[in-house]
N, C-alpha and C positions, 0 to 999 in steps of 0.2 A: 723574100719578096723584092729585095732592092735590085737586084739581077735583073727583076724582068721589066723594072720601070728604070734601069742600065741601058735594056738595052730594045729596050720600047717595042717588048714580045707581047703586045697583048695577045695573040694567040695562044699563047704557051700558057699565060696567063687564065687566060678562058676556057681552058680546056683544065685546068689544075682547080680553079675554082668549080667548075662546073662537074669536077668528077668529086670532088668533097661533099659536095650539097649532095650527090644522089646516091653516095654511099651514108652521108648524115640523113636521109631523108628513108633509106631502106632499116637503116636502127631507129626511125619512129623519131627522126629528134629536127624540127622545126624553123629554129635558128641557128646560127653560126655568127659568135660576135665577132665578125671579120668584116670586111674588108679595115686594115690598118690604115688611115689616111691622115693622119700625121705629116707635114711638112717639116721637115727635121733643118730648123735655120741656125740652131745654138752646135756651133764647133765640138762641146767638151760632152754630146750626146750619144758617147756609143753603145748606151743599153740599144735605144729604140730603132736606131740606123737602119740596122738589116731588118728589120721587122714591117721597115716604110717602104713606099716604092720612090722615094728620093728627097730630092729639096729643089726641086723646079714646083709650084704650085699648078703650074699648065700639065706638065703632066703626070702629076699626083693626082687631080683629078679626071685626067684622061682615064686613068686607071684603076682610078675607085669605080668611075663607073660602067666599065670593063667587069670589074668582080661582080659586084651587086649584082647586074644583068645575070651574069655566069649565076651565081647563086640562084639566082630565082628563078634562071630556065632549068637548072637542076631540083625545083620544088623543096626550095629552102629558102626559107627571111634573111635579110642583114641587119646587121648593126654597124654600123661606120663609128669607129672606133676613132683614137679615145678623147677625149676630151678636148676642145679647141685651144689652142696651143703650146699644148704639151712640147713639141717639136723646138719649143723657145727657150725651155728649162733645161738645166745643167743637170738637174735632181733628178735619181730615179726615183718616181710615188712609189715603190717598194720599201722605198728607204725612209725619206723624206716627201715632204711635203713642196712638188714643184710650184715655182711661181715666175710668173711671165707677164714683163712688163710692160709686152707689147703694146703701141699705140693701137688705136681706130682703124686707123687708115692700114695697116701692117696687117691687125687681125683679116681685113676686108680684101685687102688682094694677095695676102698670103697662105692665109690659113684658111678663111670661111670655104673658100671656091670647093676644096674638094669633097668637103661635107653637101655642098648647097651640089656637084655632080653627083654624088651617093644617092639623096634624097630626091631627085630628078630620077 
């Protein structure tokens, strides 16, 4: 996913999105806990990297709500993934238990925006 918010394909995007949803949607299955919207700000975070479409906030949620759309004109739900500031933890929650120390103001114009695009 990081490729295409690299290189600010949301067509490629939308059209990837939108062929998942309508093949998840012809196997009977409803949601897709995707789009990943994760702001990836912590340096030593390379599980979640490739997984995010970056670490601009502007357009992590350009591109969340790019997919969500995509999803849903393909007759599938989202879930804008994962948990708000995941992107700030060194830790993988596979492993360990991440924690992010983020202020207010850091949560609010770094992390919230692309969950509050998702949900828009």
């Amino acid at each position: 996913m990081r490729s295409f918010g690299e290189k600010r394909d949301f067509e490629g995007l939308a059209r990837v999105y939108r062929q998942t949803a309508e093949n998840l949607a012809q196997a009977g299955i409803a949601m897709n806990l995707a789009p990943v919207v994760d702001v990836v700000t912590h340096p030593e975070i390379g599980y979640l990297k490739p997984r995010t479409f970056g670490d601009e906030p502007f357009i992590v949620s350009q591109m969340a709500a790019c997919a969500v759309e995509a999803l849903h004109s393909g007759g599938v739900f989202a879930c804008a993934k994962h948990f708000v500031a995941l992107g700030d933890s060194a830790k993988d929650p596979h492993e360990l238990l991440p924690v992010s120390n983020a202020s207010k103001e850091k949560l609010e114009v770094a992390f919230f925006p692309p969950f509050c695009a998702a949900i828009e």
